[in-house]
N, C-alpha and C positions, 0 to 999 in steps of 0.2 A: 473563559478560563482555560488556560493550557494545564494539561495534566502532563506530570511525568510518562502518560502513557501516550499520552498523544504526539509529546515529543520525540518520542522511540518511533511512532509511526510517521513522523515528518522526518527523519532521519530515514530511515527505509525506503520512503517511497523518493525521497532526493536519490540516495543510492541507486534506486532503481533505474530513474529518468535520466542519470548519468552513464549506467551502462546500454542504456537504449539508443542515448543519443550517439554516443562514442558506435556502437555496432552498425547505425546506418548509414554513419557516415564510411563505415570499412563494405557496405552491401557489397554487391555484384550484378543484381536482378532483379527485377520485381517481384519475381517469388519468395526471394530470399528477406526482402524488406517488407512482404506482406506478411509472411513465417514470424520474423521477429514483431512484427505488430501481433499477432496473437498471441503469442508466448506472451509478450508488455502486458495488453490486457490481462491472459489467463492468474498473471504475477500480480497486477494492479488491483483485480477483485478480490483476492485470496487476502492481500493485504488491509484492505479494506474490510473484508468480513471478521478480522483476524478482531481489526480494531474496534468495530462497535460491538462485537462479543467482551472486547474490556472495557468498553466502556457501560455496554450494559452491568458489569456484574459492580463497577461503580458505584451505578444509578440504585443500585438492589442494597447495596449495604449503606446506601445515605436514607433509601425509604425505610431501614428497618430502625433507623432511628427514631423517626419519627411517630412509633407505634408507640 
């Protein structure tokens, strides 16, 4: 099931993977292309964390139906 929240974070992390791809191809060094691999990651987890925090509180208001 794709949630409307889920779609917001498939949109986000495309966004993301596009301005990553586009900055490595402008690099200059390996430092610089290692630098923006962190930053991708440090962005990729945040995003991630952002989204099973919504999805948990989802998960929380379908169980309390169920009481």
């Amino acid at each position: 099931m794709v949630s409307p929240n889920s779609k917001s974070y498939f949109r986000e992390v495309d966004k993301s993977h596009r301005k990553y791809t586009s900055a490595l191809k402008r690099a200059r060094s390996r430092q610089s292309v290692m630098n923006l691999y962190w930053h991708h990651k440090r962005q990729h987890e945040a995003l991630l964390r952002k989204h099973l925090k919504d999805e948990m509180v989802e998960i929380v208001q379908i169980k309390k139906k169920f009481k």
